[in-house]
N, C-alpha and C positions, 0 to 999 in steps of 0.2 A: 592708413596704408596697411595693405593685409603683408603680414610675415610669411617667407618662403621658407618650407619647410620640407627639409631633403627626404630622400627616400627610405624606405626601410629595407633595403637593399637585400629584397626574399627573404629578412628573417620572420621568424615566428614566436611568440612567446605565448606562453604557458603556464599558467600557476599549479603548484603541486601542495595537493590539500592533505598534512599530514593527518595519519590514523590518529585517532582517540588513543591515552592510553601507550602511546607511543613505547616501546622497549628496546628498538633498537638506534645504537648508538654511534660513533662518529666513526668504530674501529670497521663497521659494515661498507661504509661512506668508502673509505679506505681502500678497502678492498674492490671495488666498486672502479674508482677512480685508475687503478691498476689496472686493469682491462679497458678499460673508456678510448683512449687513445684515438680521439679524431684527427682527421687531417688536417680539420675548419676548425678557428676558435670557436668558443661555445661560452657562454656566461651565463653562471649563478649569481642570481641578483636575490636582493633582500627592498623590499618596496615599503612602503605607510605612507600612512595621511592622518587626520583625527580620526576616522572609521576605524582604520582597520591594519593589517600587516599582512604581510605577504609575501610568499619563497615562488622563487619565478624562473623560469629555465628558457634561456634565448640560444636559438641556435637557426642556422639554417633547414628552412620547410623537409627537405630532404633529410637531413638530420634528427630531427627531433622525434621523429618516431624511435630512433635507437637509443637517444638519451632518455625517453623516456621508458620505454622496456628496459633498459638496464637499473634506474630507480624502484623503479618496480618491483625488478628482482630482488631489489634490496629489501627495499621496506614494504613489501608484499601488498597493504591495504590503503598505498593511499594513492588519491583520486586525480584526475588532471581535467583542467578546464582551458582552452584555448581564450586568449583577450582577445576582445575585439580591439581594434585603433585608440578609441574612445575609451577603454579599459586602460589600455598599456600604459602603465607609468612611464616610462622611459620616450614613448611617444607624446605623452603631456608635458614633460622637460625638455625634448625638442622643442616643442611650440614655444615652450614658456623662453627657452632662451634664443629664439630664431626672433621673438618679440623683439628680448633687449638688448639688439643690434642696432635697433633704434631708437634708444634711450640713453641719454649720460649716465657715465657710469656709477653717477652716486643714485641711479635712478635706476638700476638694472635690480629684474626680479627673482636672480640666478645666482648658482655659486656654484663652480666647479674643483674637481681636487682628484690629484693621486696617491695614494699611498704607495712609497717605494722603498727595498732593503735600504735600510743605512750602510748595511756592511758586507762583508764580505758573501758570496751566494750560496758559500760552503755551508756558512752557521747557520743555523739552524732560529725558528720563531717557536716560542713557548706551543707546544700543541695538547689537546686532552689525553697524551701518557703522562704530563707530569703531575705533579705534586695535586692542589686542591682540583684540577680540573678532573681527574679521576672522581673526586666525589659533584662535581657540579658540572652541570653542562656548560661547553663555553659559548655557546651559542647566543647563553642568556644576558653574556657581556655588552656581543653587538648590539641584539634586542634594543638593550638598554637605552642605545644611542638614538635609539627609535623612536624613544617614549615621549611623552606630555606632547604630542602634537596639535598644533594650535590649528584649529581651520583656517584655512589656505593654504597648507603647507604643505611639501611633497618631499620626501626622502627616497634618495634612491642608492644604492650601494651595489657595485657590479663587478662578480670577479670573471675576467675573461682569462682565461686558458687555453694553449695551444701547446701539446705535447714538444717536450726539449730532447734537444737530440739523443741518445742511447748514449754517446761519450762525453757526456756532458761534464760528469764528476772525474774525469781520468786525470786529470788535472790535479785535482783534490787529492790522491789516493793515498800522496805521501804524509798526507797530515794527519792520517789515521795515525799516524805511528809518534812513539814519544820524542822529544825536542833532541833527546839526545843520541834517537836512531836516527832521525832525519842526516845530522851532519855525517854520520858514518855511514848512511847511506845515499850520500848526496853525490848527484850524476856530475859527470865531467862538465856538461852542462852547464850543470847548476851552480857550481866551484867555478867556472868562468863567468857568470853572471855575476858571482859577489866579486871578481875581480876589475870585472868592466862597471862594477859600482864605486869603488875603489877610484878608481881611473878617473871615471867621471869628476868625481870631487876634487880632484887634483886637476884638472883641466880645469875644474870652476875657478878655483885659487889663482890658477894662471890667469887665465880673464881677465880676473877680479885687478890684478896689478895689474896689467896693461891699461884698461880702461883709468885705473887713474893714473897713471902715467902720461896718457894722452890729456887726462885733465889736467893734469899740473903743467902742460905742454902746450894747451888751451887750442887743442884737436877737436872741436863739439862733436864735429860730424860723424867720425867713427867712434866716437864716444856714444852716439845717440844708437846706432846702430850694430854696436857689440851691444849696450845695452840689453835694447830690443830684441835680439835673438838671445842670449844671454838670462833673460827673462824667461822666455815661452822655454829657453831649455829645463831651466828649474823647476816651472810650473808642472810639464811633464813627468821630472823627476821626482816632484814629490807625490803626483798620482800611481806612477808605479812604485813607488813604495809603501803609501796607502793598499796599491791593492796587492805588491807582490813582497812586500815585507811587513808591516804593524799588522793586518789583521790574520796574517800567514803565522807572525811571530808568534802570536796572542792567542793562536786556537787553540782550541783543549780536544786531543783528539779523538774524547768521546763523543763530542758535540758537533763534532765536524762528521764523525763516522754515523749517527744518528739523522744526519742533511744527507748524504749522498748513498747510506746502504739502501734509498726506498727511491722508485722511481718518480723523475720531475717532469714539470709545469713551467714553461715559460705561462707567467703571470701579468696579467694588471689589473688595479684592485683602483677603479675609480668612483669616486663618490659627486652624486648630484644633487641640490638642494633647490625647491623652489620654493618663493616664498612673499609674502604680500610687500616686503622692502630690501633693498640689498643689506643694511644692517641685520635686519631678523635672517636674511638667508647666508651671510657670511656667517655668523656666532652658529647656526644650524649646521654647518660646512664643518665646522673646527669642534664643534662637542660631537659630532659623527664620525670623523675622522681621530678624536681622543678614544673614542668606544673600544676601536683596534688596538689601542697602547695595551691592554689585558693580554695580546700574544708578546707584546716585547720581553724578551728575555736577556737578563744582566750579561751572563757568558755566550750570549747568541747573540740575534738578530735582532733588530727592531722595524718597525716602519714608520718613515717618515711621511707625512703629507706636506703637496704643495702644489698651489695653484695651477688649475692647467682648463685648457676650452677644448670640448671635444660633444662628438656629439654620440649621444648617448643610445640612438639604435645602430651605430654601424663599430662593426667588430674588428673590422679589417686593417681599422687606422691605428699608429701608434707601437706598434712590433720595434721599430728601425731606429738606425739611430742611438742605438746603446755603447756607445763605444769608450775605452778604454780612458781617455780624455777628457770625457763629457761628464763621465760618469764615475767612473772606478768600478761599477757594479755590473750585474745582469740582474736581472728579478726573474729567477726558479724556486719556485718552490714543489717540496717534496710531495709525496701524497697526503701524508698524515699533516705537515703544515691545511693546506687546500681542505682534507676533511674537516679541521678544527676551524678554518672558518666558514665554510660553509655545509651546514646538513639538516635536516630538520629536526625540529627541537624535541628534546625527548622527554616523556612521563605528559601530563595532564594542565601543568601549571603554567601555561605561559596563555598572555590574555590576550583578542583583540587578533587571534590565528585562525584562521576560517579549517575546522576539523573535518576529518572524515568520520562519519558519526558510527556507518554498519558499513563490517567489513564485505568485499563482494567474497562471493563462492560461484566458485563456475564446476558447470558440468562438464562431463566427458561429452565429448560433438556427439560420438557415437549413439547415448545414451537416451538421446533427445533430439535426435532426427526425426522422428518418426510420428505422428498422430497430431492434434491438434495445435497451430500454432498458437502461442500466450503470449510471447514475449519475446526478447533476448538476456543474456547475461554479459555481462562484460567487465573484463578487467587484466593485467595480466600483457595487454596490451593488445588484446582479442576482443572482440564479440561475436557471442555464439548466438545462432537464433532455439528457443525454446518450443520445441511440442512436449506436450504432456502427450507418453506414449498412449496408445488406444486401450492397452489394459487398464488405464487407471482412470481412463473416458468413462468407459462402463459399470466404473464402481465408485461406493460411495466417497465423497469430497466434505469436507468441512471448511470453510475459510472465515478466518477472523480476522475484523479490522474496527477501526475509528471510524466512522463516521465520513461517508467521501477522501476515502484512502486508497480504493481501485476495486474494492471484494466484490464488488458488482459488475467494474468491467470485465472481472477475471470471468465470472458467472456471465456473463453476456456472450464473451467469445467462446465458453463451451456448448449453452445454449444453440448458438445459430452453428455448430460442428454437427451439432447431433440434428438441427433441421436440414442440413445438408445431406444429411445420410452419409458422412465419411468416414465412417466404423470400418475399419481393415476387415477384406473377406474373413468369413470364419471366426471372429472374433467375440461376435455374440451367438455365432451357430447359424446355420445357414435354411433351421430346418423350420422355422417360425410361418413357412408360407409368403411372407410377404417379401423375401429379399435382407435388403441392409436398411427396409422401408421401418421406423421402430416411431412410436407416440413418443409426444412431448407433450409437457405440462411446466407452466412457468408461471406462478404466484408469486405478484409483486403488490405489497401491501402500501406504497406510494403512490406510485401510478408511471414513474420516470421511467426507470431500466425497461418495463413492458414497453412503451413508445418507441423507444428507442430498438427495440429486437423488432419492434414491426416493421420500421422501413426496410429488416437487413432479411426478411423471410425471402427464400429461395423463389424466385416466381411459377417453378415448379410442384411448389408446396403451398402456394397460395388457398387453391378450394380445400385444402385437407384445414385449412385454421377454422378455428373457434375460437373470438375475439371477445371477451365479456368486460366489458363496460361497465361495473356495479355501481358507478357513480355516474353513469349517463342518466340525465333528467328529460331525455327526449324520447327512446328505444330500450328497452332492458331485454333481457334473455327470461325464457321461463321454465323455473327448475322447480318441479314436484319431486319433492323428497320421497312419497309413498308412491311415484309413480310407478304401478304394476308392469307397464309396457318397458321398462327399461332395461331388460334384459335382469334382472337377479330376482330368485326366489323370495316368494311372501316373510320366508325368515332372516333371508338377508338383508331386506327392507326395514322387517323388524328392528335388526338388530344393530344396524348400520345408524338408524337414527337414534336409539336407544345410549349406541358408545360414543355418538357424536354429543347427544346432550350432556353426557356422564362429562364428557373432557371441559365442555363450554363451561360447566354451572359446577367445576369441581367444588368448590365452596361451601355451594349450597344441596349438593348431592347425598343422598341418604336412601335406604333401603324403602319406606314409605312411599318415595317421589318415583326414584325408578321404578315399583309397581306399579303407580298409576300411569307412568308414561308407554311400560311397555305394553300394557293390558288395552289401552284406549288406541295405541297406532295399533297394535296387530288385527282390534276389532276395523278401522279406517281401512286397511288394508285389506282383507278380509271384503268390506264392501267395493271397495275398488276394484277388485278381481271380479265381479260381476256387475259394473258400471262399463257405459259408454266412455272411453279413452277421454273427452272433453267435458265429461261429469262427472270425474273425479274428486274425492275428498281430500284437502291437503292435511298438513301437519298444523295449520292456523283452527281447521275443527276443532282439535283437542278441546279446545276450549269449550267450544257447542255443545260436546257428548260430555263434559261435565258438568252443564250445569244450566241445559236444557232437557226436560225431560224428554218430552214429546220428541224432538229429533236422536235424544238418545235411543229412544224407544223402536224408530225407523232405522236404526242404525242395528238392532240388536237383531232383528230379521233375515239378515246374514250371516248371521252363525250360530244357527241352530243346530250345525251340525258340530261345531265346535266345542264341546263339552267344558274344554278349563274355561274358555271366553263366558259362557252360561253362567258356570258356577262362579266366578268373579263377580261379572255384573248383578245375576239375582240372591247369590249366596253371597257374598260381600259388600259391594256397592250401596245398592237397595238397603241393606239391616246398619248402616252405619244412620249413629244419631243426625241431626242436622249440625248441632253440635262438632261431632266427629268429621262431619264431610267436610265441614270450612276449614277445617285444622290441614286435611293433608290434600285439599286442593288447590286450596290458596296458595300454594309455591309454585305450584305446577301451572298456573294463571298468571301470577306473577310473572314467571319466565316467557313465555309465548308470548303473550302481551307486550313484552318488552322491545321484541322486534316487528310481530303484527305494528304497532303504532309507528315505525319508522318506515317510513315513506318508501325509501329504494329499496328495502327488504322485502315490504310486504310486499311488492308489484312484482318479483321476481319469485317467493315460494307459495305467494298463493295460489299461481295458475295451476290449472288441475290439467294441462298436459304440456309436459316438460319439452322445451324446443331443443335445447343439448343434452346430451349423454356421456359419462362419462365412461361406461362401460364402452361405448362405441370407438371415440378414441383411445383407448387402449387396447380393445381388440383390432382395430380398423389401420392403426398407425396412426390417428389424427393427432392435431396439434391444437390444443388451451390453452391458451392468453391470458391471464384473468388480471385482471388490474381492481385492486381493493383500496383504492383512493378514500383511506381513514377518515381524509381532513374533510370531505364530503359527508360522507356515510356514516360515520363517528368510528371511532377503533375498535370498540364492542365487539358494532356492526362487523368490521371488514373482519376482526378475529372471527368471530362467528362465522360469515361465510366462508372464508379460509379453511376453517377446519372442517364445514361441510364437504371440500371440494377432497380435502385430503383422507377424510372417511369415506366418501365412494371410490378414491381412486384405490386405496388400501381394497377396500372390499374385491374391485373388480379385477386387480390384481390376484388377489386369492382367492379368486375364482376360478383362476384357470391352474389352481395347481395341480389338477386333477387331470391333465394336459401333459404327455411326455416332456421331459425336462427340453429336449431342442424345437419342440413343437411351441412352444410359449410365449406369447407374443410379448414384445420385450415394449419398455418405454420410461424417458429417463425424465425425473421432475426436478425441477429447480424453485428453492423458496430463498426466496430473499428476506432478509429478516426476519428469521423463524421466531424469534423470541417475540412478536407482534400477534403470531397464530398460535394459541392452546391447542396442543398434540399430543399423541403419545409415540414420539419420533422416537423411541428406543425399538419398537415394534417395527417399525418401517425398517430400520436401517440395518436391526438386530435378522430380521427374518425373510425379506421380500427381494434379495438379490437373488436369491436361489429361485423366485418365482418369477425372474425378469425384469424385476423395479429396480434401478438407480437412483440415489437421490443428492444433490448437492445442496447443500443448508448454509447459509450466511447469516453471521450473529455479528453484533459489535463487542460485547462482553459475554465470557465463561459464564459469568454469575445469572446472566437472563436465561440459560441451557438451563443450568437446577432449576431455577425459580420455575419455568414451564414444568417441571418434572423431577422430583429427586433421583440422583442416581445418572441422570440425562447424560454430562457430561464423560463421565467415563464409559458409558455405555458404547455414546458416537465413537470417542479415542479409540475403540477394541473393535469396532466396525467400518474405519473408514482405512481407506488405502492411499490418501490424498489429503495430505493437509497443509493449507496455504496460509501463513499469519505474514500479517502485513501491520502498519502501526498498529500497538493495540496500549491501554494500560502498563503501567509496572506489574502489579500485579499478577495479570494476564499474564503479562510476557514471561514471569518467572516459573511461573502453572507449567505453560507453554515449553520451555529447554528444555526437559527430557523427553517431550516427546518429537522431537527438532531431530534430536538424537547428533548435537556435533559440539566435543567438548571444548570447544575453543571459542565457539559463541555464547555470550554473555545476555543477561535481560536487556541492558542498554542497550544493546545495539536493535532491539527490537522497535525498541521505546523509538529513538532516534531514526526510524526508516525514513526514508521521501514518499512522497507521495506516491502511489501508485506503483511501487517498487517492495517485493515480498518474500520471505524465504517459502521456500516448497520443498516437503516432504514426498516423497511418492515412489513407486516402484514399476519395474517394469516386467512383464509375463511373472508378477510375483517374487522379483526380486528385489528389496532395497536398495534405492538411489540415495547415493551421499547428497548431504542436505545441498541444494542452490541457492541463488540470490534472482532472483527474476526482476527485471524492468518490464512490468505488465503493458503491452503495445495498446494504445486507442483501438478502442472498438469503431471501424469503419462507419463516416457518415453517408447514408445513401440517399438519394432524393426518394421524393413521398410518393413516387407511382406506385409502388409496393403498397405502403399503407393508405394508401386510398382506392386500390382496387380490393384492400380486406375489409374496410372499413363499409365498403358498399354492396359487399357479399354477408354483411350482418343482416340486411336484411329479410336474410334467410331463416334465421332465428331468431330473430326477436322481434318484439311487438313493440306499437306504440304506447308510448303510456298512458293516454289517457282511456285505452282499450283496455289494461290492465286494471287500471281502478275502477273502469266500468263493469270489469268482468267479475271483480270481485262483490262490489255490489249486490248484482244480479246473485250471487251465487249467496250470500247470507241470507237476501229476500227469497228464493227459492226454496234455501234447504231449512231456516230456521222462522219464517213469515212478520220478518220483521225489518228494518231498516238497520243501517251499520249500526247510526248512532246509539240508536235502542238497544241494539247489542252491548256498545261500549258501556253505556251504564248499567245496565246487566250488571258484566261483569265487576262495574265499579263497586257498583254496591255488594256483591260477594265478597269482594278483597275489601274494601271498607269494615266490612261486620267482621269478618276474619280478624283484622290489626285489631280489632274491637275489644273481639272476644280475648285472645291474645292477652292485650296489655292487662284487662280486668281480674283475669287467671292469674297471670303473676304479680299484679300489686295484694289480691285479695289471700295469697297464699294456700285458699282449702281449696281451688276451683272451682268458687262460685260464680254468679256472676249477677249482678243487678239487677232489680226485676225488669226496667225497659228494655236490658239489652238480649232478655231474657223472651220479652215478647216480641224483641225485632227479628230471633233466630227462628222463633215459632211460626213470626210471619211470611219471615223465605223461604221456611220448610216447605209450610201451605203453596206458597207460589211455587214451586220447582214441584210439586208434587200437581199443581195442575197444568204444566205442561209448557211454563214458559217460554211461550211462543207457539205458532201456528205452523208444524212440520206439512209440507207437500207429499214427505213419504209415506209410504202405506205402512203401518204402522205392526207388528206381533199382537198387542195388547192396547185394544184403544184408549185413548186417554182421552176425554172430552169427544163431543161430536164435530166429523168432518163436515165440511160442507159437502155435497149432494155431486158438484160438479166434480172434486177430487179424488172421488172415489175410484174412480179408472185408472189405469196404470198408466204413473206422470211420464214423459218421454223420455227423461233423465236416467230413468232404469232401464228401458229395453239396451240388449245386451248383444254384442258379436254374436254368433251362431257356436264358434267356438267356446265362450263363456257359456257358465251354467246358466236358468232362470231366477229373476227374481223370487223370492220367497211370494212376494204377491201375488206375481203369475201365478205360480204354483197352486195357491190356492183358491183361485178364480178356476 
């Protein structure tokens, strides 16, 4: 048979999650309760189970917003959670005793109970101004009664209140005064009541002999019935003098003036226990109800418990019925009583209290109305919605977090602001040519956050994306690093590759390597400038032009006019021992090699005409995707292209600085986990706002910043106008507080954030916003028509792969007359004799070297010196005889109209 289970009669309840760290205490409560003054009862409840405990605020739905803004007030940081049904204690004690109405009662799973004054309403209950309660909280008393909960058990303790008239103590007033003023000041009144008491007992003595008078007379009848009223009259009389004389006699009328100088509480203070037997729930009932003996007080008040059935969501019942006869008493209590039992617990030590871990911080509305929405903040009994104003859109951003903590949602909704073009007119300058149209660049070394920004791109910005896939195994994009056509000069080509390999190979970088890497691309480049756009040399040649001759030889043809590249190659190169060549080019082999041999690399820089630009998106407005999906590619790898992408973009930025400051095409990049990409983000951040770059950087730890870069981390701190930390480290966090800049927040409270919820620093037209608390909103899920109309416009740029691998092929058989693999061992065997030579030198100590390994260097000298391999180019200086058919000018050289002649032509 199911149990009917009455209504919750619109109330709502609430748990209120105190601060961490708590300092304020019962006398706040207090004051608090003084102003409170509902029309509606309202109850403070104290809740447990084995889990957990719990401070609960019941009041009606219309109500509780004001009870809880006035908490608020008080105790500023703590948090409120609405119960569901299924939550509410007081609704699972319904149930549980709605059960056992049908159950005997040695079988009921319930126990109910009131605590009520014993004495008079005047006296006053022990509160936290007296004695040890000043040093301990009394809070910790009730607690107590809370404690060792056995699973199945439910504890509920409920103080209902409903403000007591404003004349409630008038009554009382005269007891303020000493025993011996009362009687000299005792009203005419009062002096006929002690006579009509008087009186009374003299008419009782009459009675008394009549009634036996009729018994000795053997009258039962009116013997039975003097009796009987005769009784009830006594019974009365001794209630009124219980309430209007012993505890009136007996006040002390500091304790009585201590009850009535502070405003009252019609009270009731009932207790609920459920529990897997009526014996276990009765003994739970009565050590619950002993907890409260801690406010009884000797010269005051006490409260008494005593069994009673009620039901425990409804507030309304139980008011009535206090009357002078029934009771002696009323139950009011003062404020300071009501504080003292109910407030939430103060300092750190009480266990099993669900805390508020980080305090909230709200903004001015004013302050963050305006520019990108992120979030809301809330608290106070507000919530505010959050934009990060537009000035701080357009400048640099740092956020730190854990690991799926929101740093990327945060970066995701700035991201799709800036694909929307919602830059406040005039904000980045209006003189750029393109409008509020500005480039975006979004490097994600995972591959998630990019997905995710794809479905959300503006479908008006769709053909401006550039989608790279660096771990598509079906299509890749094709990016020549020395591509001449890409809009930057032969030296910035130079030099673009030159600072990229410095940052990739810092380790292994040295003045030897960067010579040879810069002298062999400017010679590649060099020939590129007078190649067909699709017979370009990439940056995988390096290899070829050291350690082929014959193709280096074809390669030297084009810079004859270049003097330093001459004297390099024939005054340097050429006079090094063979000995010497192995030494400083074996690293520089080593490294190329490294990513030549990886599959999605090498299909993507070996093509010799580049399908994206980055120079294009950033003068163009476009927008770059780049998804560097590590766990593919390997991390190396996606480091490696990453930092490719962020060296041209540096470059082509400072390109145009040469550009009036309003005239400069502006474009904001986003990296998500910069500590994954080697950079030299102090350059970026330190220098390229002034040139139109914005950059927003996500780390999970400070320490990955140095480790890319000493110095990194304070560099960003002194360049960014926007910083968001959200959970990070202890450590961190404490790095982290002075640049938060708010002296009331602590490391813990960092430590302690929720998920996706962050403090933010930031300013607005350059001025200091006091620190926030942001609840970072979900980045919108949008269906995939978006990303599958970008995803099918890839194939605008990029190729298939197995057209990449072919194409590369063809281009080693072309330019070096040999097959891949013949290559590869090539170069094996140069890096082989190199470790060779190497290990022999330093175990031999004088740099000698054994006589085989002596004539194996002799014999690759000979081989490199006769041309290893069969070059198709026309050659400066022939090395062996061409075949007959070659000797005409191969197709691969002729040249635009605008480009110079081949060196060959030339001399034909």
């Amino acid at each position: 048979m199911s149990a009917s289970v009455g209504p919750t009669n619109g109330m709502v309840a609430v748990e209120a999650i105190p601060p961490t760290g708590n300092t304020v205490d019962a006398l706040a409560m207090e004051g608090l309760l003084g102003s409170l003054r509902t029309r509606v009862p309202i109850s403070l409840e104290i809740a447990a189970d084995h889990q957990s405990r719990h401070f609960i605020l019941r009041a009606p739905r219309d109500t509780m917003p004001h009870l809880c803004s006035q908490l608020e007030s008080v105790y500023g940081q703590v948090e409120f959670r609405t119960l569901s049904e299924d939550e509410d204690p007081a609704r699972q004690l319904q149930v549980v005793a709605a059960l056992g109405r049908y159950e005997r009662e040695s079988e009921r799973r319930s126990a109910m109970g009131r605590l009520r004054l014993r004495r008079l309403e005047a006296l006053p209950l022990r509160t936290y101004r007296d004695g040890d309660f000043q040093e301990a909280d009394p809070i910790l008393a009730v607690l107590g009664g809370f404690g060792r909960v056995q699973e199945g058990e439910r504890l509920l303790s409920q103080l209902l209140l409903l403000p007591a008239a404003d004349d409630w103590a008038d009554d009382f007033q005269p007891l303020t005064r000493p025993p011996d003023m009362r009687i000299k000041t005792e009203s005419p009144l009062g002096t006929l009541g002690g006579f009509l008491l008087v009186g009374g007992v003299g008419v009782g003595v009459a009675v008394g002999l009549q009634v036996l008078l009729w018994a000795l007379a053997g009258e039962w009848v009116p013997v039975a019935v003097l009796s009987a009223v005769g009784g009830s009259l006594a019974y009365a009389a001794r209630r009124v003098y219980l309430r209007l004389g012993r505890d009136k006699a007996l006040a002390e009328p500091s304790q009585v003036a201590r009850k009535i100088f502070l405003a009252g509480y019609k009270f009731q203070l009932r207790v609920a226990v459920g529990a897997p037997t009526a014996a276990q729930a009765k003994r739970r009932l009565y050590q619950l109800g002993a907890a409260y003996g801690h406010f009884n007080a000797g010269a005051g008040n006490a409260l008494a418990l005593e069994e009673a059935v009620f039901d425990p969501c409804d507030l309304e019942a139980g008011w009535n019925g206090r009357g002078v006869l029934r009771r002696g008493t009323q139950d009011i209590l003062n404020v300071a009583e009501v504080a003292s039992l109910w407030h939430l617990p103060w300092g750190e030590g009480v266990p099993f209290v669900r805390k508020a871990l980080s305090p909230h911080k709200l903004p001015l509305p004013g302050d963050v109305a305006e520019g990108v929405r992120i979030g809301e903040s809330s608290g106070l009994g507000r919530t505010i919605p959050v934009h990060l104003p537009w000035s701080a859109v357009i400048r640099n951003k740092l956020i730190v977090a854990r690991t799926r903590k929101g740093k990327t949602t945060l970066m995701l909704h700035l991201a799709l602001a800036a694909l929307d073009g919602r830059q406040a007119a005039g904000t980045r300058g209006s003189g750029n040519g393109r409008g509020d149209k500005s480039g975006v660049v979004f490097i994600d070394p995972h591959g998630d956050a990019v997905k995710r920004l794809l479905t959300a791109v503006p479908m008006d910005r769709v053909d401006d994306v550039c989608y790279l896939d660096l771990g598509d195994e079906i299509r890749v994009p094709g990016w020549n690093l020395i591509d001449t056509r890409l809009g930057l000069s032969p030296e910035l080509l130079v030099e673009s590759f030159r600072y990229a390999a410095k940052r990739i190979w810092t380790d292994y970088w040295g003045p030897r390597m960067e010579d040879v890497v810069q002298h062999v691309v400017a010679t590649l480049v060099a020939a590129n400038l007078r190649r067909e756009r699709e017979d370009q040399f990439t940056v995988l040649d390096i290899q070829g032009a050291l350690i082929l001759k014959n193709f280096q030889q074809s390669l030297r043809a084009y810079i004859e006019d270049d003097p330093e590249l001459m004297i390099w190659w024939y005054g340097y190169y050429d006079s090094l021992h063979m000995r010497q060549r192995l030494e400083i080019v074996n690293p520089v082999l080593t490294k190329i090699q490294r990513f030549a041999r990886t599959q999605s690399v090498r299909r993507i820089v070996s093509q010799p005409a580049s399908t994206v630009n980055v120079v294009d998106v950033v003068n163009d407005g476009g927008v770059m995707l780049v998804n560097l999906p590590g766990g593919s590619i390997g991390l190396d790898n996606a480091g490696f292209l990453g930092s490719l992408v962020l060296t041209y973009l540096e470059t082509a930025i400072r390109a145009n600085q040469k550009l009036p400051e309003g005239r400069r095409p502006t474009v904001s990049c986003y990296i998500d986990e910069c500590g994954s990409i080697p950079f030299t983000y102090q350059k970026l951040v330190a220098e390229l706002v002034k040139m139109g770059g914005d950059f927003t950087l996500t780390a999970q730890a400070l320490a990955q910043l140095d480790k890319i870069e000493p110095g990194l981390l304070d560099t960003l701190l002194a360049n960014i106008d926007s910083l968001a930390v959200f959970q990070t480290s202890g450590r961190d966090a404490r790095d982290l507080l002075v640049e938060l800049g708010d002296p009331e927040l602590a490391s813990d409270h960092i430590v302690n954030l929720p998920e996706h919820s962050c403090y933010l620093k930031t300013q607005r037209d350059g001025v200091p916003l006091p620190l926030m608390r942001v609840d970072v909103a979900d980045f919108p899920a949008r269906e995939g028509d978006v990303a599958q109309a970008i995803q099918e416009r890839t194939f605008r740029y990029t190729v298939d792969t197995s057209y990449a691998d072919r194409q590369y092929k063809e281009h080693i058989r072309e330019a070096y007359g040999m097959d891949l693999n013949a290559f590869w061992k090539q170069i094996a065997s140069w890096q082989s004799l190199a470790n060779k030579v190497r290990e022999e030198q330093e175990l031999r100590g004088d740099g000698g070297l054994a006589p085989e390994t002596e004539k194996a260097v002799q014999k690759l000298g000979e081989e490199y010196e006769s041309g290893g391999g069969k070059s198709k180019g026309k050659t400066l200086f022939g090395v062996g005889a061409l075949p007959e058919e070659l000797e005409s000018q191969p197709k691969h050289t002729r040249t635009r109209k605008r480009n110079r002649q081949t060196p060959g032509k030339a001399s034909s």
